[in-house]
N, C-alpha and C positions, 0 to 999 in steps of 0.2 A: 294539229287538229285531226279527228277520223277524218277519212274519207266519204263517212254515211253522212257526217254534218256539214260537210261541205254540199254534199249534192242537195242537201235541204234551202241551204241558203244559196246555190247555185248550182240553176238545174243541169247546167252543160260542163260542170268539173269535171275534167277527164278528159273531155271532146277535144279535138283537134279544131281549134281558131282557125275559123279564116284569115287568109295574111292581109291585108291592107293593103290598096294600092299605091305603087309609087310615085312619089312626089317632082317637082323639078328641084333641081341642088339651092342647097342654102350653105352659106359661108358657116366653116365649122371651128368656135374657140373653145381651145383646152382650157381647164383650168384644173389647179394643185387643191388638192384636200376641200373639193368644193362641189355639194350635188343640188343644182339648181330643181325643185319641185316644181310641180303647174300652182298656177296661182299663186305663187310665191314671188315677193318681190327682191332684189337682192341685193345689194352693191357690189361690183367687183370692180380689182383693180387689177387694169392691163400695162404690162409695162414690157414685154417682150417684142422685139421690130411687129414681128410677124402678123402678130394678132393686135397691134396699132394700124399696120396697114390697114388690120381687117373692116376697122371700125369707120378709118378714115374714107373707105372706098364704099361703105354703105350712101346710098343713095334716101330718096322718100321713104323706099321700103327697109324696115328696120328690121329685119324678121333675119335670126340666126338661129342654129345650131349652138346649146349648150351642153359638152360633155367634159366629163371627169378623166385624167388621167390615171392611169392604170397604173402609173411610178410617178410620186413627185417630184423627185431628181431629177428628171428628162427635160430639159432645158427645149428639143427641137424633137418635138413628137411627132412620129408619124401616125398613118393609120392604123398598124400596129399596137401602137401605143396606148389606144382609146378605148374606153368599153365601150361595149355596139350599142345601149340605149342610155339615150341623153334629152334634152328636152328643148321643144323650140322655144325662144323666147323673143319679145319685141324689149328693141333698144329706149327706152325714155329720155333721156339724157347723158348727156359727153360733159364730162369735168377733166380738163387739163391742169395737172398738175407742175410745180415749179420743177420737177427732175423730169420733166419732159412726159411721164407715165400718165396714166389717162384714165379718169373715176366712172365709171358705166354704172347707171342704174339699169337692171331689168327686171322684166318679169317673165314667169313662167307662164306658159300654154299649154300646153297637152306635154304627155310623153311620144318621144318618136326615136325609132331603130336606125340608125344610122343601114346604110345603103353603097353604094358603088362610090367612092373619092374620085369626082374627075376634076380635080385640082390639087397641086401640093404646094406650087410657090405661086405669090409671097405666100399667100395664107393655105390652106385648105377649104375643100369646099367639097361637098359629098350631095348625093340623093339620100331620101329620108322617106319614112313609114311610118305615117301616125300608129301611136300604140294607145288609142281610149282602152278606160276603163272595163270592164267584162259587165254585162247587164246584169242587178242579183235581180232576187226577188227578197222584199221586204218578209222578214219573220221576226216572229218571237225570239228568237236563238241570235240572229245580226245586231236588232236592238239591243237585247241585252249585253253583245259583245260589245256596243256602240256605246254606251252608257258606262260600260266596265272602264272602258278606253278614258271617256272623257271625266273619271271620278279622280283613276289616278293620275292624270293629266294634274289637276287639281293639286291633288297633295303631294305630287313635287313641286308646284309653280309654287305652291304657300311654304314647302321650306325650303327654297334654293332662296338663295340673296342673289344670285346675280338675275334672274326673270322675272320680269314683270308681270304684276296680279290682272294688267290687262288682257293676258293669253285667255285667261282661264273665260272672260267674257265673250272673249271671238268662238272658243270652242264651242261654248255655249250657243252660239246662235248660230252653228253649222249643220246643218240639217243629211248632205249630204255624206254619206259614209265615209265615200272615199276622198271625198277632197278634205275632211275632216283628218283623215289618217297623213294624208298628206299636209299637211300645216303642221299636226301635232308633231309629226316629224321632222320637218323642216325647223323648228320652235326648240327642239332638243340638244345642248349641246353638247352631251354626254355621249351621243351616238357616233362613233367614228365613222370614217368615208365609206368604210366597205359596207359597214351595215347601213345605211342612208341609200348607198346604191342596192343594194338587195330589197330596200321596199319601191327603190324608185323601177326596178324589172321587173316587180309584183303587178301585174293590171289584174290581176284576181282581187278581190275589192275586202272578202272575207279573209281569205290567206295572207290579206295585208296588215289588216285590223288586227290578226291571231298573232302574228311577228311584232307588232308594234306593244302587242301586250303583255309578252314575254320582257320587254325590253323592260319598256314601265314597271313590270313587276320586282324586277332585278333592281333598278335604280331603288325603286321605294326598298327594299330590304337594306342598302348598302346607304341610305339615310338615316332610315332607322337606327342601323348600327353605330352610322359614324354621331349620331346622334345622344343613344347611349353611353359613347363612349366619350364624350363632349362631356354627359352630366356626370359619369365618376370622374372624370377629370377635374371638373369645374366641383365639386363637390370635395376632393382630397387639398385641394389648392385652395380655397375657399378662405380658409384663414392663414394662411402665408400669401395671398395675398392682398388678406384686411393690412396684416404686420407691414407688407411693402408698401403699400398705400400711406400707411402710417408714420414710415420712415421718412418715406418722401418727403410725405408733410412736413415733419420736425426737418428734415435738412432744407426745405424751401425757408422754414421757420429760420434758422439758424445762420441762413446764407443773407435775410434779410436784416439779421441782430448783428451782421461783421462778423457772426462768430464762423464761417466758413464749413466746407465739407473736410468733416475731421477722414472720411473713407477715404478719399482720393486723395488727402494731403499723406495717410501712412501710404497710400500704396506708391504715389510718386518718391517719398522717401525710400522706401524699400528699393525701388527701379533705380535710385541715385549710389546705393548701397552696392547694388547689383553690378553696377558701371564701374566703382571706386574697387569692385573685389579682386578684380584682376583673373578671375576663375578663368579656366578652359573652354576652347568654344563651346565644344557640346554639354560643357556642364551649366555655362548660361544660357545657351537655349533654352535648356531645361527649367533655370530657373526664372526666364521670362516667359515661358509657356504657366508655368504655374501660377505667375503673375497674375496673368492677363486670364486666367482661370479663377482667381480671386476676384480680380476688378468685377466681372461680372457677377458675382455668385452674393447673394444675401445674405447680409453678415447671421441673419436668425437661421441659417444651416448648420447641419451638425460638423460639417465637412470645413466651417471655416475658420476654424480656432486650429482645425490640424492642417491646414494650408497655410495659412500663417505662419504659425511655428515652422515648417518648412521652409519656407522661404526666408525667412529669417536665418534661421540655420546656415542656408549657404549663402546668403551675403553678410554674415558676418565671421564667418571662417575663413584664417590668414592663408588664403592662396597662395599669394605672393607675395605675401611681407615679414621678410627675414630679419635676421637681427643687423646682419649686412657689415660693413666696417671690411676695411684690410686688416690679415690675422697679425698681430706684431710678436713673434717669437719671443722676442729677447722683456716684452713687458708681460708675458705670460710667463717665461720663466719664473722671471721675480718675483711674481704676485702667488704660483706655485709654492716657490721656497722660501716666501715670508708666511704661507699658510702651513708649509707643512715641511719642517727638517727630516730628510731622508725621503723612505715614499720613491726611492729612484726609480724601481720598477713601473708606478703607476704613472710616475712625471714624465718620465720615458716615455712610455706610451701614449701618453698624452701629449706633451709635443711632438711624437712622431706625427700624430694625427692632422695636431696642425700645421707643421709645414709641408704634409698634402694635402690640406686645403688649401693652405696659402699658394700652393704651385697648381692646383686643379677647385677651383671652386663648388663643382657639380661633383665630387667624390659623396660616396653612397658613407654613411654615418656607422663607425662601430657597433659593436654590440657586447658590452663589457657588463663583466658579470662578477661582484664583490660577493668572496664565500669567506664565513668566518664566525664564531661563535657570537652571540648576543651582546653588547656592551663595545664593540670595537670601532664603530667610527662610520660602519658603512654606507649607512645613509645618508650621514653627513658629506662624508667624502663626496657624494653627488652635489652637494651644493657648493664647497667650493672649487670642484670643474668648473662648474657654471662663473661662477666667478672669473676664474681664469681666462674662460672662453669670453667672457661678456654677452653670454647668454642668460635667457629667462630659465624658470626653473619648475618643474612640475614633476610631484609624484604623487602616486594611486599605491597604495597597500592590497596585494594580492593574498593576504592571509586569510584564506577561510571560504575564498569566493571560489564557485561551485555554476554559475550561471554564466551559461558564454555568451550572453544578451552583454554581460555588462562589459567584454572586450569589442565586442562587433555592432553594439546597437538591437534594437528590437526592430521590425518588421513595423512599416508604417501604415499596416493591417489591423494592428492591434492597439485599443483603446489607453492611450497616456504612454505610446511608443517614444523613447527617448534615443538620443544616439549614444554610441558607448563610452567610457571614462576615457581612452584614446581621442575623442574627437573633443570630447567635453573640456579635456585640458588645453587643448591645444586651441580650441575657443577663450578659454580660459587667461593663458598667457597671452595669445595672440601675435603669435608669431610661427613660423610653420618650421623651425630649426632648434628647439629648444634642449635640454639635458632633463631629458624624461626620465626619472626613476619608478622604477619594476620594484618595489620593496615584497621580501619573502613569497620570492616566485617558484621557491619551495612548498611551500605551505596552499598551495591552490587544491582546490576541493573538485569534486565532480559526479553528478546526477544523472538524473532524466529529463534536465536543462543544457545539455550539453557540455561539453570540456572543454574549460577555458585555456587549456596547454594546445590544445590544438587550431583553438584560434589565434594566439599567438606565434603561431609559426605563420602565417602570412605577416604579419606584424614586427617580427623580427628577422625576417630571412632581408637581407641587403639586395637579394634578386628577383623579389617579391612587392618589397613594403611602395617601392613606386606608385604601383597602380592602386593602394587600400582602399576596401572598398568596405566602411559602414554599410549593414542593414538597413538602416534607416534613412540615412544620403543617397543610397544606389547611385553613387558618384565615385567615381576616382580619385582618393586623396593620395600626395606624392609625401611619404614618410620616409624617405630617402635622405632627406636634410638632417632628422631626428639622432640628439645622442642620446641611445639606450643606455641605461647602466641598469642594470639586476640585481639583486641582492640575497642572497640564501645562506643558511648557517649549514646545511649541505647537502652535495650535491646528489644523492642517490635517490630523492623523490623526485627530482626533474627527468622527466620523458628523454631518452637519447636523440633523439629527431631534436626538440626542444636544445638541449643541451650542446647540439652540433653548431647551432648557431650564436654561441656566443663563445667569449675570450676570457678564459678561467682570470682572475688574480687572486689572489687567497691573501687574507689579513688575519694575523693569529693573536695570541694572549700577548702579553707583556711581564717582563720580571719584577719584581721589588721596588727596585732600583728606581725603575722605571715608573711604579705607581707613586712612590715619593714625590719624583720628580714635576712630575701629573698634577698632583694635589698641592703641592708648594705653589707651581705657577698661577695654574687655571681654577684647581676646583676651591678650595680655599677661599679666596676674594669672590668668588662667585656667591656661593653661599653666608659669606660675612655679607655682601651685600642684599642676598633675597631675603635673609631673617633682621634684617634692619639693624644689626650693631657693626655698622662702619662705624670709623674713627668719628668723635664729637667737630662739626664742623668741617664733617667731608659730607656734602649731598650729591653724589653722580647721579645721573641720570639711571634711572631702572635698565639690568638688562633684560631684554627680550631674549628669550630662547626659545629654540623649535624641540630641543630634546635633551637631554640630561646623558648624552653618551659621550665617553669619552672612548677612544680610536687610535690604538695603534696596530699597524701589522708587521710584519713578517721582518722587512728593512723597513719600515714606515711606519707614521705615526701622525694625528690630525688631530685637532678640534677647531668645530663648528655649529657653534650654537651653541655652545655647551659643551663640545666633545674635545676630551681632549686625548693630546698625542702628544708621543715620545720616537726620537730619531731612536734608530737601533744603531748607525751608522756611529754614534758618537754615543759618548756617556751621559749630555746633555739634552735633558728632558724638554719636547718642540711642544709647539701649538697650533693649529688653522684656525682660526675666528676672522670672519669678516671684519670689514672696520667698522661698523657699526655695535658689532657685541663685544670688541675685546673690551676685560677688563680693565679699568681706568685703577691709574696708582692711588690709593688709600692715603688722605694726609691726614696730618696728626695723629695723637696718641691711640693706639690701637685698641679696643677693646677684647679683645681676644688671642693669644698668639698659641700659634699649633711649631712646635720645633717640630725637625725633620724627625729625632729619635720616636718623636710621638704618634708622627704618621707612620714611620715603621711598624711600631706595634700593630695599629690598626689595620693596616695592611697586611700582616703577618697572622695576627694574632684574629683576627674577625673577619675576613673574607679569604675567600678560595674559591678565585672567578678568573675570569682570564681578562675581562676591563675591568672597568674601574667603577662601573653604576651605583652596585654596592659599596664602595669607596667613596662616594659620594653621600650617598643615602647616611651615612654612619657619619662622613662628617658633619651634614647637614644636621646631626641629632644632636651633636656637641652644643655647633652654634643655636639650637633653639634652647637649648640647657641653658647656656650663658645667655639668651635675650630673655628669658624668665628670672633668671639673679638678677640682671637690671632691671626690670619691669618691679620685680621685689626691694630691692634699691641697694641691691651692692653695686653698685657703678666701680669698685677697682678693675683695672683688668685682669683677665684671666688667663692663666700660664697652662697649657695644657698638658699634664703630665701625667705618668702612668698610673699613678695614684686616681687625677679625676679622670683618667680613661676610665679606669676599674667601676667610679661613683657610678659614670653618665650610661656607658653602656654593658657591664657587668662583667663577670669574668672573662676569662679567654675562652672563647667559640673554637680555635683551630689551632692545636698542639704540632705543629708540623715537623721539626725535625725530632722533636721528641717521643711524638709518636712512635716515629721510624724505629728510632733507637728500642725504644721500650716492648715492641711489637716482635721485634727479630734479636729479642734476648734470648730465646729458645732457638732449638733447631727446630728444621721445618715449616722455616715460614721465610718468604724471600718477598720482595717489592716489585712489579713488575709497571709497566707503564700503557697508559690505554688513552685511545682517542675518541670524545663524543661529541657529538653538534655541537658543546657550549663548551670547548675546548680541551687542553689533554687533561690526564688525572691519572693519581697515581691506585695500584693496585695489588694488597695484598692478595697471595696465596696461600693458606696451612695445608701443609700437610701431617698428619699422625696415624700412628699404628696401635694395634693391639694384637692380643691373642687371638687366632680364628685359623681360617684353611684359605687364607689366600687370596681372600677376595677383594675387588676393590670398588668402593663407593667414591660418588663425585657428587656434591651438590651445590646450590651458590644460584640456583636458577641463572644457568650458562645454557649457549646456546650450542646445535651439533656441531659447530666449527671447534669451538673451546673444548667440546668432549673428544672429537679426535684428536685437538693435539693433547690430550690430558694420557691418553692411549697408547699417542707415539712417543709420549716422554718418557712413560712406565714401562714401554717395551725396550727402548734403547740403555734404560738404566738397568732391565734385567738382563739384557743382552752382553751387556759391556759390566757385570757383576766382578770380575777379577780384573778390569781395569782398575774400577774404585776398592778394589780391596776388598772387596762384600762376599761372602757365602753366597755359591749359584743358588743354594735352596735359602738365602734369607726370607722370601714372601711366602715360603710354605707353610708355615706355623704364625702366621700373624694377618690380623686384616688391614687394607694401605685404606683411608680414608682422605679426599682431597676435597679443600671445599675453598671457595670464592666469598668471603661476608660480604655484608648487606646485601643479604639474596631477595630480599623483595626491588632490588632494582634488575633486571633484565642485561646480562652480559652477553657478548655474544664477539669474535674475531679470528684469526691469525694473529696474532702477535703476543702470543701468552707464551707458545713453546717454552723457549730456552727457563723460564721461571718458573714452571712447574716440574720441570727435569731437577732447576738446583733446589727446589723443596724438598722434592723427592729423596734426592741427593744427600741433603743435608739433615734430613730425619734419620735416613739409614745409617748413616756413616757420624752423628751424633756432633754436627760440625754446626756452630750457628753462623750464620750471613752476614758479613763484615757490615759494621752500622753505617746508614749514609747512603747505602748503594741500591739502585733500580738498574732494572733492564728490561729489555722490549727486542723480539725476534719470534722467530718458527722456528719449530725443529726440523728435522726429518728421521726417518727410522735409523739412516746411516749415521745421523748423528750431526749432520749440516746444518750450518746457523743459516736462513733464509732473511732477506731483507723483509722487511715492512712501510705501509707508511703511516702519514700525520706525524713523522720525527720532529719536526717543529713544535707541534704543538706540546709532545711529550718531553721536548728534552726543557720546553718553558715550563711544563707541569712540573718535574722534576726539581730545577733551579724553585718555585716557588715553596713548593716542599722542603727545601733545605737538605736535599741528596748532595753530594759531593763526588763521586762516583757514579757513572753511567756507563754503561756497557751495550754496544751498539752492533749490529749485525757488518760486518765490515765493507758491503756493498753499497750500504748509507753515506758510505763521509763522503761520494761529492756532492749527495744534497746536503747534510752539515756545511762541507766549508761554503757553497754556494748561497743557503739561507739563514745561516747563525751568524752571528758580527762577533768578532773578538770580544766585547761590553759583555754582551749574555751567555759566552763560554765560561768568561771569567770566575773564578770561583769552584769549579765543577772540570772533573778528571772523565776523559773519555777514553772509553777503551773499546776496541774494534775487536770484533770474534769473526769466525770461519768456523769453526766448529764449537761444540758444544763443550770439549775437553776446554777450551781455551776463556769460554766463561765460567767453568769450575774452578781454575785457576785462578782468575780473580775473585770469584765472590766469595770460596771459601777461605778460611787459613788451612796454610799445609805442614805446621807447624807449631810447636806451642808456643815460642813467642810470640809468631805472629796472634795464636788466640789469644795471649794474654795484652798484645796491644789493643786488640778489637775491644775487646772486654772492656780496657782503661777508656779506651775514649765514649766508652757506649758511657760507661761511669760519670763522667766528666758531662757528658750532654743531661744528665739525667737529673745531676746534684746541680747544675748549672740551674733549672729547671724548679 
């Protein structure tokens, strides 16, 4: 407040007070967070030796010192300890309490300045200085401060809950300024100790009033507010909690009908769920914090369907519930080589696996990776691992997917967040060990969703997948137990990081022989039975299949589900079907018979695949042929012969040996052998001249690897011109034209060399290519035969083409003898080069009988024909 308005309502502000005279000593008690006012009555409780003595040694005269301690942690305050103005007060009554402490009513008197201590033990005891109030003088300007004071007195007593509306009537009939200032302030309970003491040192009567107003003013704003903000509050809540009121009622309803609290019967379910999981500690904290996060929470929030789910999620994900069992070798073996004859390499590895598991329980899980054209068993072969193992079995197809939400899960941020097909399966089966298959982990996609190949490197690394961590769980899952197996038709679209982490096996085409053998066992009875003419008075049971592939690789050969296999090891065409899908024997009179010569045709003559899908598909078209003659009512059986080959599926689609022959009756043209995702294939070269100045054209839409070596062919055949007997200027007067057919498909390799040198070759020098024979190598400028690979797969392309002759880079035979069986040599002459003279050697004649043998047998294949 000015200074000018003080002097108005008090003529001596400024003046130096006279001091008051001193008093004789009064017994002085401290007290903690407590400023006793005049007129004020108070309760206090004494419970410290000191200031018991004090009370007990009071005599008639009840008259003490009351002061505030300056720290209420000070357990044995001295005079130090105490502000210098406190208030006298008379004792009215002693109430003893059962802990011994002692209930004092007093009241206030005047204010007075504490003086000279001449006593400390037991109690304290000092001289004192009444401090009365200062005289005003009554104005215009006091009153209205006086009125101000007692207005907002007022309208905190009316909204605080905890004071009484009786204050506001005492106020009311306080006439006096300052003893009014004094009550209103005593009556406050907002007011802390220090500020309580700063009105109670105030004996200026205006300066008291103007502090007390400030105070009131600040209270009422921070009502207001809190008041405000009470009504958006009460106002945004308003109907969520009409909705909870509501509930209530229907569950008070429902608990009176027996029908119980359906909330608390899921959430103790969940909490029993939670117990039964077996999860890691901090992964159930977590999921009992989220619990007990739901128990509270109103199922009408948005928050509690994705809480739920949550918790759900982790108590019913197999933490610890393995498939379990001791491993038994020797019944894995067998159930192995009743699934699948041959296959050494993968059974191999597969029992290796398990007799360390069986010797280490906690071994981290493979990561095995089937490469192999479309139709060969791969998928399947995951299922009967699992078999073997006595494991559950789950697979996710990777073809196409492009979002690495759907390996790791979404962010439980975002609205209809799911976890990812990793955790989903594994919920799914419900066991935390299962034979996960990775189908065409080739074929993954990738955006501005992220890349799903690089989410799978935590997922497949063995020193990683322990701690997996879903996006959406933000939990630990141990994928350590998990058998990976992968599957891709190949390997050059997998990321090298990706591809470091797993164990190549490669499954390739199969021969002839071997697709007979195939369709005689498995596919055959298969499809007699899906088109309904089994034998009259055979009903088996339908089989269920997952896929129509049939699987053989490399030494191995499977079916499962459908798929069938052939041992490479043996002549003897295998099988893998569970025992639930294999074929059952057909009794009685057959309605249909396919002799083996007829599936050769079919196989020969109508598909060039490297499984057997198509083999199927074609038989499957027979037997719907023949369920339509009986539906029509020729009920005879039917003999499947070359003749109703011809009817059912029309003429020959694939001329293969005759091709050959008929193709490289000219010179200039030679067969070479090529490998592509859906296995090998064979591959003419032409080459032809004319008149010109030399030049040379390549077309066939080949890629630059096939034009270099189309470059180093023609350079080393000009080079070495008086080896082959040729004029050094033969290409000066003519143009060399080399082309590749069907150039609408995309060629592209190493391994063409040595077959465009003996094109070359065999144009200039006017020599055609012994019938029957293919080859596959690089050249070099020197004229060096260089290895290649996929020779597996080419030397089965080869054999299914009906070559007889192969000519192989001489570096190859220890993967020949290593992955070819005696069975699939059979038939087919190999011949090993080092140089390119030494494939001239075989594939031309070097003489006229030998051209006129070539000739006869091309004849013979042709009139055959």
């Amino acid at each position: 407040m000015p200074n000018d308005f003080l002097s108005v309502i008090q003529p001596n502000a400024g003046q130096e007070q006279a001091k008051p005279s001193s008093q004789r000593a009064l017994p002085v008690l401290p007290v903690r967070e407590t400023v006793l006012f005049p007129h004020a009555v108070m309760p206090l409780t004494v419970g410290r030796e000191s200031s018991i003595q004090l009370i007990q040694s009071l005599g008639d005269e009840r008259t003490i010192l009351v002061v505030a301690q300056r720290d209420a942690r000070q357990d044995t305050p001295d005079a130090a300890d105490l502000h210098e103005t406190g208030t006298i007060a008379t004792i009215h009554k002693v109430v003893k309490m059962p802990n011994q402490s002692l209930f004092v009513f007093t009241e206030g008197m005047e204010r007075a300045r504490l003086g000279d201590f001449e006593q400390t033990a037991p109690f304290l005891t000092a001289t004192y200085e009444r401090w009365p109030d200062l005289d005003v003088v009554n104005s215009p300007e006091l009153e209205a401060l006086q009125r101000n004071v007692v207005s907002q007195f007022q309208q905190i007593v009316t909204a605080s809950p905890t004071l009484s509306d009786d204050l506001q009537t005492i106020a009311l009939n306080i006439d006096e300024p300052g003893r009014l200032a004094d009550f209103i302030a005593s009556s406050l309970p907002f007011l802390t100790t220090t500020d309580k003491q700063d009105l109670l040192e105030t004996p200026d009567i205006a300066a008291r009033l103007e502090r007390l107003n400030r105070h009131l003013v600040k209270e009422l704003e921070v009502q207001q507010l809190r008041s405000k903000i009470q009504n958006e509050v009460q106002d945004a809540v308003q109907q969520s909690q009409r909705e909870y009121y509501l509930r209530e009622q229907m569950k008070a309803i429902s608990k009176e009908l027996g029908e119980g609290d359906e909330g608390n019967k899921d959430v103790e379910e969940l909490r029993a769920k939670i117990e039964a999981a077996g999860m890691p500690a901090d992964t159930k904290k977590e999921a009992l914090k989220e619990l007990g996060r739901l128990q509270r929470m109103n199922p009408a929030q948005p928050d509690y369907g994705m809480t739920r789910n949550y918790v759900e999620w982790l108590a019913l994900l197999p933490w610890s519930k393995s498939s379990g069992g001791e491993v038994d070798i020797r019944k894995a073996e067998e159930c192995l080589n009743e699934d699948h004859y041959g296959l050494q390499k993968v059974k191999d590895r597969i029992l290796d696996y398990l007799s360390v598991r069986r010797l280490k329980p906690d071994m981290k899980g493979p990561i095995l990776c089937f490469v192999g054209p479309p139709g060969v068993g791969k998928t399947s072969l995951g299922k009967s691992i699992a078999r073997a193992l006595g494991r559950k079995f789950a697979r996710i197809s990777l073809g196409g997917m492009h979002d690495e939400a759907e390996i790791r899960g979404h962010r439980r941020t975002y609205i209809g967040a799911m976890p990812g097909q990793i955790v989903q399966n594994l919920k799914r089966v419900e066991t935390n060990d299962p034979v996960f298959m990775l189908d065409e982990i080739d074929k993954l996609g990738r955006d501005f969703r992220g890349d799903p190949a690089a989410a799978l490197l935590e997922t497949l690394d063995p020193a990683q997948n322990g701690t997996f961590r879903d996006n959406y769980l933000d939990q630990p899952f141990d994928l350590s137990k998990v058998l990976f197996i992968c599957t891709a038709n190949q390997l050059d679209p997998i990321p090298a990081p990706l591809l470091d982490r797993m164990e190549i096996i490669e499954l390739t085409g199969y021969t002839e022989e071997e697709k007979v053998n195939i369709a005689e066992r498995y596919l055959v009875p298969r499809q007699i039975k899906e088109n309904g003419i089994e034998p009259e008075g055979s009903h088996p049971e339908p089989v269920t299949t997952d896929t129509a592939t049939a699987a053989v690789g490399d030494d191995r050969g499977e079916l499962l589900n459908g798929d069938a296999a052939v041992s490479h090891s043996t002549a003897e065409a295998t099988a893998e079907v569970p025992e639930s899908n294999k074929p059952e024997e057909l009794q009685g009179e057959p309605r249909i018979v396919f002799p083996r010569e007829s599936l050769a045709i079919i196989a020969r003559h109508y598909t060039r695949e490297a499984g057997v899908r198509k083999l199927e598909q074609l038989v499957g078209t027979v037997c719907r042929k023949q369920a339509r003659r009986i539906a029509e009512g020729k009920t005879e059986p039917l003999t499947v012969t070359d003749e109703v080959i011809h009817q059912f599926l029309g003429g020959y689609k694939v001329r293969v040996d005759t091709e050959i022959a008929e193709r490289t009756k000219r010179s200039g043209v030679a067969v070479g052998l090529a490998w592509t995702p859906v296995g090998g294939d064979v591959l003419f070269i032409e080459a032809n001249k004319m008149k010109g100045k030399g030049s040379f054209q390549i077309t066939g839409q080949i890629g630059d690897v096939m034009k270099e070596s189309m470059q180093a062919a023609l350079t080393w055949v000009r080079s070495n011109a008086g080896l082959l007997r040729l004029d050094e200027d033969v290409l000066k007067d003519i143009d060399l034209h080399l082309h590749v057919p069907a150039g609408a498909i995309p060629k592209d390799g190493p391994s063409a060399g040595v077959t465009m040198a003996t094109a070359i070759v065999s144009l200039l020098t006017d020599r055609p290519v012994r019938p029957l024979l293919a080859m596959t190598g690089e050249i070099t400028l020197s004229g060096n035969v260089l290895p290649v690979g996929g020779i597996k797969e080419k030397f089965l392309a080869a054999k299914r083409a009906g070559v007889r002759d192969v000519i192989l880079p001489i570096d190859v035979k220890p993967n020949v003898e290593e992955d070819l069986t005696a069975d699939q040599i059979e038939g087919v002459t190999i011949h090993y080069a080092s140089r390119i003279e030494d494939v001239l050697d075989v594939a031309l004649p070097h003489t006229l009988r030998e051209a006129q043998q070539a000739e006869q047998v091309r004849e013979e294949l042709l009139s055959a024909a």
